[in-house]
C-alpha positions in Angstrom: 10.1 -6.4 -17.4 6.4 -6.4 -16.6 4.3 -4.2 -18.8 0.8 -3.0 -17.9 -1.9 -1.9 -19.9 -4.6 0.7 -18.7 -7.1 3.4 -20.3 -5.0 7.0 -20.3 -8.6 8.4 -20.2 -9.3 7.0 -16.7 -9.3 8.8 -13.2 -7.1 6.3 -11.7 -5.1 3.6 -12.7 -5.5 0.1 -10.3 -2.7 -2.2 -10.2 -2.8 -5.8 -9.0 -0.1 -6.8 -7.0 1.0 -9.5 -4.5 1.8 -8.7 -0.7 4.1 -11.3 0.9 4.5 -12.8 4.5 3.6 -15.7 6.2 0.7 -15.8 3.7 0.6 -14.1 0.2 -2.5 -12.1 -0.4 -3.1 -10.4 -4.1 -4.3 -6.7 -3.6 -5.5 -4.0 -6.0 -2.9 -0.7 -5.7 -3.6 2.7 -7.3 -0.8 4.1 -8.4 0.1 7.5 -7.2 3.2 8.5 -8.8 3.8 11.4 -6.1 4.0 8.9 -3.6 7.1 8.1 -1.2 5.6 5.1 0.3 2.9 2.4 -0.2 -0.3 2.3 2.1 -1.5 -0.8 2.7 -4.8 -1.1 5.3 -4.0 -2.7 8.9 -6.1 -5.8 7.8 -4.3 -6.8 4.6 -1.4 -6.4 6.6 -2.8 -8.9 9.6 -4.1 -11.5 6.6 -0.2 -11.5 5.8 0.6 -12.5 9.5 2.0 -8.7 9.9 0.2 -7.0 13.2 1.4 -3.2 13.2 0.2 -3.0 16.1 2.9 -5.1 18.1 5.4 -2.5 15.7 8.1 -0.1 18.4 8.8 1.6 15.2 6.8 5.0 13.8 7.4 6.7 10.8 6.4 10.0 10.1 3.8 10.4 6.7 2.6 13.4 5.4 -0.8 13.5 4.0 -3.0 15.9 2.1 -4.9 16.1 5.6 -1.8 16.5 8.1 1.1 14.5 9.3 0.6 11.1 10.9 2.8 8.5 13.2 2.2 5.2 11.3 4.0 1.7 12.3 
């Protein structure tokens, strides 16, 4: 089991974490324990060799501003 230390007294708490595909990039996470999915921005995902863009598939995601269509 991994174990991770942070300060309770903090207004958010970042996480390192790897992102696997054709190449592994490490990226910092902030941990959102309300969350149903994890975000990542369009250009990590293209530094993986992942372009959304190219994705047929949407998926519905709720936000605090509205509801968005994301591949």
């Amino acid at each position: 089991m991994t174990h991770f230390i942070f300060d309770p007294k903090a207004s958010s708490i970042i996480l390192r974490a790897v992102v696997e595909g054709e190449i592994a990039r490490v990226v910092s996470l902030i941990l959102d324990t309300g969350s149903s999915f994890t975000h990542l921005p369009w250009r990590v995902l293209q530094a993986i060799g992942y372009d959304p863009g190219t994705s047929k598939e949407k998926v519905k995601v709720v936000t605090p501003s509205g509801v968005e269509f994301e591949p």
